[in-house]
C-alpha positions, -999 to 999 in steps of 0.1 A, spaced: -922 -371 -828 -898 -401 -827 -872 -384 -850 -875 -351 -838 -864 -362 -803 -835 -385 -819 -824 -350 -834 -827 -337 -804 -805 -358 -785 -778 -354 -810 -776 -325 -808 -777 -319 -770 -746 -347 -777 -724 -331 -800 -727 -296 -778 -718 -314 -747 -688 -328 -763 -676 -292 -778 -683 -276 -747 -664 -301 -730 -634 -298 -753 -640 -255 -754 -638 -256 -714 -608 -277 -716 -589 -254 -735 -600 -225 -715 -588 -238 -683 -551 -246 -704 -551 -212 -709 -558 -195 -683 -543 -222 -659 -509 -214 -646 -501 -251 -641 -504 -256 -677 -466 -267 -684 -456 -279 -651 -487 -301 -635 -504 -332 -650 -531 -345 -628 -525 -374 -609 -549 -402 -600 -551 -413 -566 -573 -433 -541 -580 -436 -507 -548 -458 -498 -523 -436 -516 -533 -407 -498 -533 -419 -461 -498 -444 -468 -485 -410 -485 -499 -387 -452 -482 -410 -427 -450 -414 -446 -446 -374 -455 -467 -352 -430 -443 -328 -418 -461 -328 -383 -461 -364 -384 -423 -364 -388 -417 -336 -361 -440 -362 -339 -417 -393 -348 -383 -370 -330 -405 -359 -297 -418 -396 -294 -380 -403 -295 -368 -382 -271 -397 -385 -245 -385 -424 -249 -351 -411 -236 -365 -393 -208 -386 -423 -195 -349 -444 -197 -336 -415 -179 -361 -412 -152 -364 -450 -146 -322 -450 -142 -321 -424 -119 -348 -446 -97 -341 -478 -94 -301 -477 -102 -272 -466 -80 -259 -433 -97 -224 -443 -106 -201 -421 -123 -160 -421 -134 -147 -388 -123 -112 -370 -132 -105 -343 -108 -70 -323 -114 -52 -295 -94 -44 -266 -117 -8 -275 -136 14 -245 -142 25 -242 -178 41 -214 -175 49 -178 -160 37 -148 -183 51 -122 -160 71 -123 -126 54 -105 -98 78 -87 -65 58 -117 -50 60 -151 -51 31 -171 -36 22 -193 -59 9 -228 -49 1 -243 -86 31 -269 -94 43 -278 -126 39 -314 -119 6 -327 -128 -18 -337 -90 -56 -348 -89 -75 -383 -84 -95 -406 -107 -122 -426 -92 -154 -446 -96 -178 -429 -74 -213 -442 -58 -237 -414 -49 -255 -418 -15 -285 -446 -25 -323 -442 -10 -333 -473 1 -368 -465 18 -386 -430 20 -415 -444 32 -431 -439 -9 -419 -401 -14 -399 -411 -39 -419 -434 -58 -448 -415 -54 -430 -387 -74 -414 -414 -97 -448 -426 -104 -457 -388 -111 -430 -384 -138 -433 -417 -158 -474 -417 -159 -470 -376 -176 -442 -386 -195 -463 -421 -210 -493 -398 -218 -472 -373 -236 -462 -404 -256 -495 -418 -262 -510 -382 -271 -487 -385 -300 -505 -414 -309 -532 -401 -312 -527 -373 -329 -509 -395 -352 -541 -416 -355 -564 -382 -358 -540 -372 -388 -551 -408 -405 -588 -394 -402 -580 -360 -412 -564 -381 -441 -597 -400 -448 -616 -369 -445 -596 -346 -471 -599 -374 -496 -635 -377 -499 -636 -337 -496 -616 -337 -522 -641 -366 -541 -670 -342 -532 -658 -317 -544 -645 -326 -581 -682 -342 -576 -700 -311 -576 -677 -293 -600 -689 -324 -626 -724 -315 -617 -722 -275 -623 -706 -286 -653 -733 -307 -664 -756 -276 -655 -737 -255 -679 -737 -277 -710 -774 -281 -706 -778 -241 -703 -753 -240 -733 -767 -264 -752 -802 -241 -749 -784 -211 -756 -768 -221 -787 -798 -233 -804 -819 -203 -793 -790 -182 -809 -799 -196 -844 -836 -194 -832 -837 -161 -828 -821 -153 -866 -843 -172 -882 -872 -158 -860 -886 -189 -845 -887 -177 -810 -886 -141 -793 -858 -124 -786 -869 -125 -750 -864 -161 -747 -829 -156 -767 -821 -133 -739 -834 -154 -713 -811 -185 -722 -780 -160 -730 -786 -148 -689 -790 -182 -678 -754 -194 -695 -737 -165 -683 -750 -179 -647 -743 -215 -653 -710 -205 -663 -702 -180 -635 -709 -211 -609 -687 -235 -628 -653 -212 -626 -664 -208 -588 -663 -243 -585 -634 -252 -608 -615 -223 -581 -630 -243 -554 -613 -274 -565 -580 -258 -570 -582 -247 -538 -589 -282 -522 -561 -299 -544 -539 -275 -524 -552 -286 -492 -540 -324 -500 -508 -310 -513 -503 -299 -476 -516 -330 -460 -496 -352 -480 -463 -333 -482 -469 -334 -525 -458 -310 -545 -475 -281 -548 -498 -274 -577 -501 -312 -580 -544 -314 -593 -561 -346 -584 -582 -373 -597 -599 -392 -573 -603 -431 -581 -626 -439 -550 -659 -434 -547 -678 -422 -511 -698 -448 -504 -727 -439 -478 -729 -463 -448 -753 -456 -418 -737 -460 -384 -738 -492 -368 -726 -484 -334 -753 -481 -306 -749 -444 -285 -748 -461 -247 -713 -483 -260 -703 -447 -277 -706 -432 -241 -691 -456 -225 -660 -457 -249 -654 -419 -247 -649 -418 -210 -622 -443 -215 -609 -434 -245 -612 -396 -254 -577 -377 -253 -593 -347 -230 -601 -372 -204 -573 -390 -203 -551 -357 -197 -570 -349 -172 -571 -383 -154 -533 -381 -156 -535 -348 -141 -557 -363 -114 -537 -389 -105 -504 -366 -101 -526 -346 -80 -533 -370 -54 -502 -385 -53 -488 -350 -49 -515 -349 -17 -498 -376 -4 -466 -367 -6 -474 -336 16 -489 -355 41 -459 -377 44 -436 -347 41 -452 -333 73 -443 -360 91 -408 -369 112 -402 -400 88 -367 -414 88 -351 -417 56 -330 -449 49 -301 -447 29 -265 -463 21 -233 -445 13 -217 -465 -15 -184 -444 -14 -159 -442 -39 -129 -458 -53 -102 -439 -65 -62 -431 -74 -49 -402 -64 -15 -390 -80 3 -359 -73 46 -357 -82 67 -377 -69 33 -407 -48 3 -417 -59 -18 -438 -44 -54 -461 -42 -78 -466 -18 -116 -471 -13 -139 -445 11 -174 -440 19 -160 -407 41 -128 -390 48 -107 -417 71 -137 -448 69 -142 -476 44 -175 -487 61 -207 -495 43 -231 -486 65 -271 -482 64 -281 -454 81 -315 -436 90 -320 -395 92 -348 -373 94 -349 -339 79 -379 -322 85 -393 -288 95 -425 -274 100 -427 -234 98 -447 -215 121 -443 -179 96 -440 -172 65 -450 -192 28 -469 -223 38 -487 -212 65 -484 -227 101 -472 -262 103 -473 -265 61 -511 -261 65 -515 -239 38 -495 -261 12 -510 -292 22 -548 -273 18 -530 -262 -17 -526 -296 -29 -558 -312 -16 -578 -280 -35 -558 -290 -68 -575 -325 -59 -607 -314 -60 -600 -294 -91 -591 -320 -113 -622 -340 -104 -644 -314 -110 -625 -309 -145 -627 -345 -154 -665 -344 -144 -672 -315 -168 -647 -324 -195 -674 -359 -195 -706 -341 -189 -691 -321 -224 -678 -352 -245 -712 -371 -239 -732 -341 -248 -709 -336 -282 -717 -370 -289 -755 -371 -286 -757 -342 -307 -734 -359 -335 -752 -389 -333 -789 -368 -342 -770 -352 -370 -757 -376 -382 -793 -397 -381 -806 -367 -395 -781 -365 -427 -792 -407 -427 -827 -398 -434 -819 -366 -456 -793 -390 -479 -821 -415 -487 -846 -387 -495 -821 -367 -516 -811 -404 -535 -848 -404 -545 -855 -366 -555 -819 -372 -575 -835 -400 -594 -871 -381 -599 -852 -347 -608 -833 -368 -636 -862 -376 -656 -879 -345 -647 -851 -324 -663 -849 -346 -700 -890 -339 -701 -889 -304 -698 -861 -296 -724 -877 -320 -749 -911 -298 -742 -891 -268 -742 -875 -275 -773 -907 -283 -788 -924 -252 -776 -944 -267 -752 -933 -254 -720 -918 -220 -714 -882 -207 -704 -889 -207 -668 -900 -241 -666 -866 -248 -677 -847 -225 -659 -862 -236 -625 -858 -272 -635 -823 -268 -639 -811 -252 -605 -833 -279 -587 -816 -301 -608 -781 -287 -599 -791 -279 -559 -805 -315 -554 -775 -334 -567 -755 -308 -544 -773 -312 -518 -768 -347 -516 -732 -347 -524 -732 -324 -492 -752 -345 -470 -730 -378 -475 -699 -358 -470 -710 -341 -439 -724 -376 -427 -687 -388 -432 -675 -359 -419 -694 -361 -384 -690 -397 -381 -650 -389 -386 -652 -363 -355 -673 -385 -332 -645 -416 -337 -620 -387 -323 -642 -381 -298 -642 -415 -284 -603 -418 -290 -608 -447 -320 -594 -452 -353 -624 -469 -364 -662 -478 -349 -661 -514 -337 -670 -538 -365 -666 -507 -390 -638 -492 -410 -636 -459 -430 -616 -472 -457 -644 -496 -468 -663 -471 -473 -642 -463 -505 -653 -476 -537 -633 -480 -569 -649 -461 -593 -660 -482 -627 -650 -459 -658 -672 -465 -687 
């Protein structure tokens, strides 16, 4: 009995490792990488330095960050600084006469005429807050636009971490239908000889022959599926296409630490959605009060810098300094411009527009009061997934184990006769759907933990990272 399962196992060795080497060359030829792609190992690390650095997206975010910078320069000059500006102003210069009219009215002159000055335009000093209010508006939309491309530079980090170990999974269970078709191989082939030498029917011959067919069928599906995922980190990474991967790390399953009252608490103070809209809320009340002040006879103080400038003309020139035609005076003066229309667009007295803007009010806080209500109910129903793929991941670690020793038991009875083709055959696809199925459940526990941290606006849970929970793999 001993010997007989020592044969056995050489043999079951010796098939693998032809199978192995006959699926090998297969792919080669029927690959059409075959010349122009070796696979390349990478890890966790690589892929997210290699994401940030070479994300098209990422790059296109780098130039709008950039430019909203200017405008925030631009819109804090124009508020708080005197606009000066150097200004060349020049009568039209006759070059010359292309045709001599019965008339002669001309009043160009050949002789060059204009002025060139420093100017000062007329400075607000005090609008009673209109003006900051709207400042206020401008720079808070522009500094969200600047931090939402923050964080969608930190979601492409997680959407880093998750292609990775999608692509780990998935070479995972392409290894597993693999190991699924050398055992049904491995049955097949010795049945083959079997059945010549008429040791078992030809039903069972047939049997094995259907089951190899199968076995193989679901290993080119998942050897497309894999291609297909390599192409997906291609894109994510900015690699070259056709590039096939060989992950290094290992998923390594973590339960989640952080309690669901702090998650709560975090996403209405850090989730994107609820930030935009508590921007928006903010605009819209100072945009209220800005219509409220605008209804009212409010003097506007202001100071008339004037300008300094040489005028030149043929034959004088000359320099002077004027805050108006014929006065040099600084002076600080107050003026109201208001009106109030009794017809027309904005109803009587601007009721309608002020009634406008307080409605917008209202609006946004009825948004930001549902967008919550929504995040927080997102996040309760991650968090009982994601307990529920906990508990599933431990039972699936133990039917793994059991399935293991199950599987060597009934193809050493099998092989000895004492147990029949179906034993085997239904041994095997629980063998293949229960290392699936946990490969599954600890990606789509990653996965769901990955889309509640964007939920909550974080990079990582407090006290937690996601790139611990890759794990060099040991090769043996």
């Amino acid at each position: 009995m001993f010997f007989r399962f020592i044969i056995i196992t050489l043999l079951l060795t010796s098939q693998t490792k032809a199978l192995e080497s006959g699926l090998i060359q297969d792919f080669a030829k029927t690959s059409p990488f075959k010349h122009k792609v070796r696979p390349r190992k990478v890890n966790l690390n690589e892929v997210i330095e290699q994401g940030l650095r070479e994300n098209f997206d990422q790059h296109i975010r780098e130039f709008s960050s950039a430019t909203i910078q200017i405008d925030i320069q631009d819109t804090k000059s124009d508020f708080w600084v005197p606009k000066l500006k150097l200004e060349l102003i020049t009568a039209p210069q006759k070059l010359a006469t292309l045709r001599e009219g019965s008339k002669n009215t001309s009043s160009t002159s050949k002789e060059p005429a204009g002025s060139f000055g420093l100017t000062f335009e007329d400075y607000t000093v005090f609008n009673w807050g209109k003006d900051f209010l709207q400042y206020q508006s401008n720079i808070a939309s522009l500094e969200r636009e600047k931090d939402s491309l923050k964080e969608e530079r930190r979601e492409l980090k997680l959407d880093l971490i998750k292609a990775y170990f999608k692509l780990y999974s998935v070479k995972e269970m392409q290894k597993i239908y693999r190991a699924q078709l050398q055992k049904a191989s491995f049955v097949y082939r010795l049945n083959r000889e079997k059945v010549v030498l008429k040791k078992i029917t030809k039903q069972d011959y047939y049997q094995s022959r259907s089951e190899y067919f199968r076995t193989q069928t679901e290993y080119y599906e998942a050897q497309k599926s894999s291609e297909s995922v390599d192409e997906e980190i291609t894109r994510i990474i900015s690699d070259r296409a056709g590039t096939r991967y060989i992950p290094e790390d290992l998923l390594v399953f973590k339960e989640i630490s952080l309690p669901i009252k702090e998650a709560l608490k975090i996403s209405v103070i850090n989730n994107p959605d609820v930030l935009d809209i508590k921007t928006n809320l903010k605009n819209a009340k100072r945009d209220y009060e800005i219509k409220l002040k605008e209804n009212l006879p409010l003097p506007k103080i202001s100071v008339a810098l004037g300008t300094w400038a040489h005028r030149f003309e043929a034959g004088r020139s000359s320099t002077r300094y004027e805050t108006s035609p014929g006065n040099s005076d600084i002076e600080l003066v107050a003026t109201i411009n208001a009106s109030w229309p009794l017809t027309g667009s904005g109803g009587i007295l601007n009721t309608r527009n002020t009634r406008r803007s307080l409605i917008q009010t209202r609006k946004f806080e009825k948004t930001l009061d549902g967008k919550i209500h929504t995040v927080q109910s997102l996040i309760r129903d991650y968090y009982q997934r994601i307990l529920n793929y906990e508990n599933q991941i431990k039972f699936l670690q133990e039917r793994s184990k059991n399935i293991d020793k199950a599987l060597d038991i009934i193809i050493d009875n099998y092989l000895l006769r004492k147990a029949n083709f179906t034993d085997f055959s239904s041994i095997l696809v629980e063998f293949r759907e229960s290392k699936i199925d946990y490969i599954k459940a600890l990606y789509n526990h990653l996965e769901l933990k990955i889309e509640l941290s964007k939920l909550l606006g974080l990079e990582n849970f407090p006290g937690e990272s996601f790139e611990n929970l890759a794990k060099k793999r040991i090769i043996q």
